[in-house]
Structure formats: structure tokens, C-alpha cells
C-alpha positions as CSV (number, residue, x, y, z in Angstrom):
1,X,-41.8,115.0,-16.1
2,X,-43.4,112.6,-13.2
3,X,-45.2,109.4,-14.0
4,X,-47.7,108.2,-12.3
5,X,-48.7,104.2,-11.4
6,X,-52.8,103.5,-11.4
7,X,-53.9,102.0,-8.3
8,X,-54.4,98.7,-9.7
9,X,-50.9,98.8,-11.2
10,X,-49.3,99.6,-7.7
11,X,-51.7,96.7,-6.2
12,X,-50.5,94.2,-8.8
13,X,-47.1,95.2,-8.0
14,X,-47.1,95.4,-4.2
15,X,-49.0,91.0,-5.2
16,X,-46.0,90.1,-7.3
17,X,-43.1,91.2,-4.6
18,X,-45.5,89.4,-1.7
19,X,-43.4,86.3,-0.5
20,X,-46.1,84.3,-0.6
21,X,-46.7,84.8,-4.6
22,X,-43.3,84.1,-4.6
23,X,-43.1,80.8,-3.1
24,X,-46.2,79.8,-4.2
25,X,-44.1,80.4,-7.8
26,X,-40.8,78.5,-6.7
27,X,-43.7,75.4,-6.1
28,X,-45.5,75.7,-9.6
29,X,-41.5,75.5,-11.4
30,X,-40.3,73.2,-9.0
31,X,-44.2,71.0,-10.0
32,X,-43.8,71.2,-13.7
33,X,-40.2,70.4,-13.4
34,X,-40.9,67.0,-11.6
35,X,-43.8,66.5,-14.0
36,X,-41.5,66.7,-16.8
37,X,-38.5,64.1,-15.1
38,X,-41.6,61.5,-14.2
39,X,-44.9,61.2,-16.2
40,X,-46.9,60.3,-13.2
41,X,-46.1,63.2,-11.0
42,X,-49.0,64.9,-12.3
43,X,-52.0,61.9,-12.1
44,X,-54.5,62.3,-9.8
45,X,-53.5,59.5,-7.5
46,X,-50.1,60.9,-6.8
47,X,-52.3,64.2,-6.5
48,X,-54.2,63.0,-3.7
49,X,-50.9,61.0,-2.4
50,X,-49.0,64.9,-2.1
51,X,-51.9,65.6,-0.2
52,X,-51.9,62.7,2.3
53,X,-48.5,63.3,2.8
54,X,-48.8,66.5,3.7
55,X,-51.5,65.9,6.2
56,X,-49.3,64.8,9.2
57,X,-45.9,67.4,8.6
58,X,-49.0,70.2,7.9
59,X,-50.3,69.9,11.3
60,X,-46.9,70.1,12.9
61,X,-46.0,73.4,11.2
62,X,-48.8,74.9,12.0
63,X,-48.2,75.0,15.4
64,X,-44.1,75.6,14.2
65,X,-44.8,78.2,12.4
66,X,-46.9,80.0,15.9
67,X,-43.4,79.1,18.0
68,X,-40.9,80.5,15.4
69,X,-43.6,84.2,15.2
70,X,-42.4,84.8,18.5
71,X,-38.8,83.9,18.0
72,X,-38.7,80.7,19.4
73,X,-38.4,77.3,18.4
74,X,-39.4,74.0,19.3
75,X,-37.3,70.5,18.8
76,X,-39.7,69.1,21.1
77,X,-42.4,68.1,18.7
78,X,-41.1,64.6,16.9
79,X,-40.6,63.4,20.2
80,X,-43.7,64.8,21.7
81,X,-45.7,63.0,18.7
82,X,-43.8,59.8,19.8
83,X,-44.8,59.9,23.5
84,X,-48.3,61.1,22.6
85,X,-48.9,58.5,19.6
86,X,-48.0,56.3,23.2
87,X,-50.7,57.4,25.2
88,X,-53.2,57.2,22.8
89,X,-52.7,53.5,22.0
90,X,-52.8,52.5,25.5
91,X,-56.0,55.0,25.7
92,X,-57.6,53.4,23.1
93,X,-57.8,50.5,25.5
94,X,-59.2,51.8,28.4
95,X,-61.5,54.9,26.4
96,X,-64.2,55.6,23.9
97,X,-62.0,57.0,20.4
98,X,-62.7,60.9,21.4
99,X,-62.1,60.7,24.7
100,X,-58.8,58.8,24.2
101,X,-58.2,61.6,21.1
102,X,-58.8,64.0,23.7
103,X,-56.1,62.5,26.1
104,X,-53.4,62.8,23.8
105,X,-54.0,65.9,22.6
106,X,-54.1,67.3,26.9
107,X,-51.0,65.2,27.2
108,X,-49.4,67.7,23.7
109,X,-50.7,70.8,25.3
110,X,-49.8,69.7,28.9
111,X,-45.9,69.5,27.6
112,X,-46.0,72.5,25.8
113,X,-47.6,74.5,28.3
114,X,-44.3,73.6,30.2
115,X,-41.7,74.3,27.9
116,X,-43.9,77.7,27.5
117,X,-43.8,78.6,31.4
118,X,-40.1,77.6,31.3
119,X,-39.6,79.8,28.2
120,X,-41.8,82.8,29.3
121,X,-41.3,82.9,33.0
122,X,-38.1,81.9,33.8
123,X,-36.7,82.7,30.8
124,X,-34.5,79.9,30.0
125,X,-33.3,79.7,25.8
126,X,-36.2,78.0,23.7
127,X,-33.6,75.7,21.9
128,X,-32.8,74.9,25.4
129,X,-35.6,73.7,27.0
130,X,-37.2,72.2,23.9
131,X,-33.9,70.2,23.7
132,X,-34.5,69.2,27.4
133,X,-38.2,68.0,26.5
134,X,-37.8,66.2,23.4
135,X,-35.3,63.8,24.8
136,X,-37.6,63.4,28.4
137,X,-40.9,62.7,25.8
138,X,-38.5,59.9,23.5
139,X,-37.9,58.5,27.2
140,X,-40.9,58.2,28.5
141,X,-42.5,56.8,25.1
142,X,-40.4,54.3,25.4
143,X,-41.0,53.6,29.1
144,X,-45.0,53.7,28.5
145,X,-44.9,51.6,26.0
146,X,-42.8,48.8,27.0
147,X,-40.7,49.5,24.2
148,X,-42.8,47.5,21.9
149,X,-45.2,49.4,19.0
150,X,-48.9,49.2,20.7
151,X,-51.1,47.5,17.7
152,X,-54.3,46.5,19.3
153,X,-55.7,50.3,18.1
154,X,-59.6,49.6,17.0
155,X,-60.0,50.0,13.2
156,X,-62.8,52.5,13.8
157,X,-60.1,55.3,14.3
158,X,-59.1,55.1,10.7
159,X,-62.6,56.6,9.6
160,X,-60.6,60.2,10.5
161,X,-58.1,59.5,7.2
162,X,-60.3,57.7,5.2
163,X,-64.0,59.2,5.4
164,X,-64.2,60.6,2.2
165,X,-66.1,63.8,1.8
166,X,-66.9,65.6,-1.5
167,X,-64.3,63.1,-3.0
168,X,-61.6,64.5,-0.5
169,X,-60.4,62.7,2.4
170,X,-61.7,63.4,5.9
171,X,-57.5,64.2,7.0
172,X,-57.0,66.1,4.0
173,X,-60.2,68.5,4.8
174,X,-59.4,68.6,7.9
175,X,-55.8,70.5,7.2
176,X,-57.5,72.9,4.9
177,X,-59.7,73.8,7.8
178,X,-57.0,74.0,10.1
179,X,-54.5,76.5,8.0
180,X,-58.0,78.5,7.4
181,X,-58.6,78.7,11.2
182,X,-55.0,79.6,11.8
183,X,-55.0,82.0,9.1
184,X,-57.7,83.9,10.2
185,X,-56.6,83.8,13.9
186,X,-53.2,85.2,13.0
187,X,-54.7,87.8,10.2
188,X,-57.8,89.0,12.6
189,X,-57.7,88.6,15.8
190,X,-55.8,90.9,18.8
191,X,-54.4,87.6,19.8
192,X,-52.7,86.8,16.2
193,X,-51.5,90.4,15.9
194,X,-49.8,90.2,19.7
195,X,-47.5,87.4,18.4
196,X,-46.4,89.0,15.5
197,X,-45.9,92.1,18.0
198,X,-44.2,89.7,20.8
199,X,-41.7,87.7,18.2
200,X,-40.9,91.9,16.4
201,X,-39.8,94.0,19.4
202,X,-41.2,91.8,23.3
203,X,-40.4,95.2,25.0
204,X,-42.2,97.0,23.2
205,X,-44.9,94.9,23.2
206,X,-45.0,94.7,27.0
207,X,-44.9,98.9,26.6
208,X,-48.0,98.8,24.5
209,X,-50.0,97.1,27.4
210,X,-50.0,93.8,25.8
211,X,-50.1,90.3,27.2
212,X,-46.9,89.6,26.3
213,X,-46.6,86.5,29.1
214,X,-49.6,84.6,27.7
215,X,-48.7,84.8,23.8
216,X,-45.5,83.7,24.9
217,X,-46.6,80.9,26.5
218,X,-49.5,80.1,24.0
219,X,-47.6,79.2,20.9
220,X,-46.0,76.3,22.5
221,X,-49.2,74.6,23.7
222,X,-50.6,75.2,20.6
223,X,-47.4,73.5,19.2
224,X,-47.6,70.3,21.7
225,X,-51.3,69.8,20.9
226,X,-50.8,69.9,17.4
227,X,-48.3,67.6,17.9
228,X,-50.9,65.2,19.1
229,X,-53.7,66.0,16.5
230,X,-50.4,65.1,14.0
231,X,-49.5,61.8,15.4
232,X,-53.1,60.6,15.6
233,X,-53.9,60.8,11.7
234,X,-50.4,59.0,11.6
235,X,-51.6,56.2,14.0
236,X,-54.9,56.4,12.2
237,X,-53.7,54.9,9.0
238,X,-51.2,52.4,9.9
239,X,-52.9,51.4,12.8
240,X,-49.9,51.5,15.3
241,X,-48.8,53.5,17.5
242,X,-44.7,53.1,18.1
243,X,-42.4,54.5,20.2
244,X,-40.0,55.8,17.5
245,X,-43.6,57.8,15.7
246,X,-42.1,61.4,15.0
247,X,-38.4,61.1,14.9
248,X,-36.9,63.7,12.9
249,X,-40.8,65.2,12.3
250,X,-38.9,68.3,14.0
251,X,-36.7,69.6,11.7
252,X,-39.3,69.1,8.8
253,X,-41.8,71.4,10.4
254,X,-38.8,73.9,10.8
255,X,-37.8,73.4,7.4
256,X,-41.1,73.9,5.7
257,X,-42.2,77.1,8.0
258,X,-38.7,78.5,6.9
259,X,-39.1,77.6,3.4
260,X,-42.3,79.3,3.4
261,X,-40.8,82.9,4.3
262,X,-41.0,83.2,8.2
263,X,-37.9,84.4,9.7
264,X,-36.2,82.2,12.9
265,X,-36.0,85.7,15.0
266,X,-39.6,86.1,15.0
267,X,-42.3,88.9,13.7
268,X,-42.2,87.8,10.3
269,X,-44.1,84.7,8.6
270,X,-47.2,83.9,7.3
271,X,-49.5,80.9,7.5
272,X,-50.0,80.2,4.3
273,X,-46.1,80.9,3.7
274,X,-46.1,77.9,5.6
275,X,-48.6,75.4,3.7
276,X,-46.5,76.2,0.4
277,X,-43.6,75.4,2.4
278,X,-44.9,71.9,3.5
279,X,-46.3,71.3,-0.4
280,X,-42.5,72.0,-1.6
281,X,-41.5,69.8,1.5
282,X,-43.2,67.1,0.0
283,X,-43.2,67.3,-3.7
284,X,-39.5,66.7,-3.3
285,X,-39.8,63.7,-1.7
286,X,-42.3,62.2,-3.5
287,X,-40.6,63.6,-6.9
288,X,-37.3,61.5,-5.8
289,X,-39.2,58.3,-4.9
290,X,-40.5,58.8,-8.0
291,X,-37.3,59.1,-9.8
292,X,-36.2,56.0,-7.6
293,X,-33.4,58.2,-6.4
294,X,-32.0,56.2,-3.4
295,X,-33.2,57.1,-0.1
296,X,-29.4,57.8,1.1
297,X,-28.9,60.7,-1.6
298,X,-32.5,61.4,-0.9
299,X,-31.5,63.7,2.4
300,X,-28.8,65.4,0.5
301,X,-31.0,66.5,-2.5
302,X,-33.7,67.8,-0.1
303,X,-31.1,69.6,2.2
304,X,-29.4,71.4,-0.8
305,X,-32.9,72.6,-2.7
306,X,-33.9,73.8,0.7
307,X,-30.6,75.8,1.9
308,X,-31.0,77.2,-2.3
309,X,-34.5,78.2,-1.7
310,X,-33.3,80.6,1.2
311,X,-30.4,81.6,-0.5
312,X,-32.6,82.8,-3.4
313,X,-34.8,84.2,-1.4
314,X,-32.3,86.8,0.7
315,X,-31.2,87.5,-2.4
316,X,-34.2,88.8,-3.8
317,X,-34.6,90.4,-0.6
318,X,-31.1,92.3,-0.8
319,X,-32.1,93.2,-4.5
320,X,-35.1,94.8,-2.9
321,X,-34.1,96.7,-0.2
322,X,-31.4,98.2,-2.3
């Protein structure tokens, strides 16, 4: 006797095991179950809060979660936000607000293009070289900026975070737009589909008469501009640019891109994986400031839910291989 599954069944089906239905699950429990410790999880200011929050670790994954597609990583970024936060405030002194934008955002791509061409061309480990650069970008914030936090930024630049549009703020539309963009470029385009191919099997990729050299490279310009774009909706809303902008920002992208499903050797991941990630990122910190858990267990609370996530999730991906 054979059975047989409707198409609609098997489409359902084929939904439900998708990792992104399941992360987006682990953040609806994880949601009510902070809604249910603190009463005003769940009220629309601490809505719109999440999403602020998110705005600045959002952009940084983004350009993460390109990196890690190809295999690689990049522990350059906290330090590149620091050193470009730098030269914007002293740009801001000297340019009109999109041209100095503009600078910072050359000065993101310009670092990355380096670590790519060290990466790509020479070959030299990703950890490696991204190690190399974020300690050279924490040194030369420091040395452009006197070692003092720049403060004369015009007020004007603040219209980026809080232009409101539609009753959403101008930063929080703008990330919406960017994991759309993203998520098309990755989901559409020959360029999106050679990184996937680059971070799966690089030889092959080369075999199949890709350009394996420039989507090597790419992803970690992408990832030093973003960097940029990042640091300058930070600046934007406290007004400041300071040397120290960024520390740590590094392993948060990491942890929210792997949170969100994409694997550290490359050819697996998802763009939206990754905005899940980031939500459940920072609905655990804002749950536990909540809560008024102190910020020294804070770290440890954060660090255990995260390496539980994973642990869950190779589980269920054991169970389904089996």
C-alpha cells in the first residue's frame, strides 16, 4: 500500500523544516517568554526600542553574514566602526553631512578592500588578517582623534535616526531596506549565487568559470562599508564620535549571523536567518535590562542561550539527516 503527500502538504512540510521558520519560532518562545517575566516587554515603546537597537548590530551583520557565505570571517569590523566613526567627526568639520557620510563609508570599503586582496590574493587566513586590521583601525582611531571623543558633530546628522516616516524611524526603515536589498542580491542575482558557490566548494567554483577572485574580495568591502553606514547611525544619535565606538560590535555580528543558521565554513546562511538572529540578539538584552539582571551576569546569560541555540539546532539537524 503506498501513500501519497498532496503538493501543498509536501510544501508545508519542506516550510516547517526551513531554518528560517525555525528560528523565527525559537524568537516568538523566547518573545512571549520575556513578555511573561516583565509586563512591559511587549508595549510599544520597548517595541520601537528592540528596533532601535537593532539598527546599528543589523547593519554590521549584514555585511558578516556576506564574509562568513564565503567561509571567512571578519574581527575587523568593531574596530573599523571605531576608526571610521573617527573620520567622520573630524569630516563633519571640514564637509557638507553627505560628503563627510560618504568619506567614512570610502574609508570602511577602502579597509576591507584590503583585508579582501590579502585574503583572496595572497591567501593569507581571514582570522588572520582581520586580526591584523582590527588592532591597526583601534590604533589609528586613537591616533586621529587625539584620543579624546570628537563632539562638535552638527545636530543636523541626527535627522538620519530620528526622521520619522509613516510613524517608523528614518534608521529603522532604513534596515528594512537594507536586509530587502541584500536579500534579493543574494536570492537573484549571478553575483549572490557565486558566493554561496565560492564559500561551498572555491575550486569548483573557479571550474565552473566563475569569478571566484572578485566575490572573494567583495564580501569584505561590503563588510568595511557597512561598518561605516553602522557607526554613523551610532554617532547620529549620541552625537559623538569616540575612539572606543564599536568595541566588541565584532563578535555580536558573528553571533547573530550564526544564531540565524549560516554555517562558519561558508555556502550555507541566509539573510533573513540573519535579521532573526540580530532580533534574538537583542531581545535578550533588553529582556535582562528589563529584569534588572546585572550587567556582569548579563554576558554569561547571553553566552549560554546562544551556545544552546546552536546546540539545539545541530541537533535537529542530526535528527534530520538520520
Amino acid at each position: 500500500m503506498t501513500t501519497s503527500t498532496s503538493p501543498l502538504a509536501g510544501g508545508l512540510g519542506r516550510i516547517a523544516k526551513s531554518l528560517e521558520v525555525r528560528m523565527l519560532g525559537l524568537a516568538l518562545v523566547l518573545a512571549v517568554a520575556l513578555s511573561l517575566l516583565s509586563p512591559y516587554f511587549l508595549t510599544q515603546n520597548n517595541i520601537f526600542n528592540i528596533l532601535d537597537q537593532s539598527v546599528v548590530i543589523g547593519i554590521v551583520a549584514v555585511g558578516m553574514t556576506f564574509v562568513i557565505l564565503t567561509g571567512g570571517i571578519d574581527l575587523s569590523v568593531g574596530s573599523v566602526a571605531g576608526l571610521t566613526g573617527i573620520v567622520l567627526g573630524l569630516a563633519l568639520q571640514q564637509m557638507p553631512i553627505p560628503l563627510a557620510i560618504g568619506a567614512a563609508v570610502l574609508a570602511g570599503g577602502g579597509i576591507g578592500l584590503v583585508s579582501g586582496v590579502l585574503v583572496a590574493v595572497f591567501g593569507l587566513a581571514p582570522f588572520v588578517v582581520t586580526l591584523g586590521m582590527m588592532a591597526i583601525a583601534r590604533s589609528l582611531a586613537y591616533i586621529f582623534s587625539g584620543q579624546t571623543a570628537i563632539s562638535a558633530i552638527p545636530y543636523d546628522l541626527s535627522n538620519i535616526v530620528y526622521t520619522v516616516v509613516l510613524g517608523i524611524p528614518a534608521n529603522v526603515l532604513f534596515l528594512l531596506a537594507l536586509y530587502a536589498l541584500a536579500w534579493a542580491y543574494l536570492t537573484y542575482t549571478k553575483g549572490g549565487r557565486t558566493i554561496y558557490a565560492v564559500g561551498s566548494n572555491k575550486e569548483a567554483a573557479r571550474a565552473a568559470g566563475l569569478n571566484v577572485l572578485l566575490y572573494s574580495i567583495l564580501p569584505y568591502v561590503i563588510s568595511g562599508a557597512l561598518a561605516a553606514v553602522a557607526i554613523t547611525f551610532s554617532i547620529a544619535q549620541i552625537l559623538s564620535a569616540d575612539p572606543l565606538a564599536g568595541n566588541q560590535m565584532e563578535l555580536d555580528a558573528i553571533a547573530a549571523v550564526v544564531i540565524g543558521g549560516a554555517s562558519l565554513y561558508g555556502g550555507r546562511g541566509s539573510i533573513i536567518g540573519t535579521l532573526i538572529g540580530v532580533l534574538i540578539m537583542v531581545m535578550i538584552r533588553n529582556g535582562l535590562n528589563l529584569m534588572g539582571v546585572s550587567p556582569f551576569w548579563q554576558g554569561t546569560a547571553i553566552g549560554s542561550i546562544i551556545i544552546l541555540a546552536l546546540l539545539a539546532e545541530r541537533l535537529v539537524n542530526w535528527r534530520s539527516a538520520r
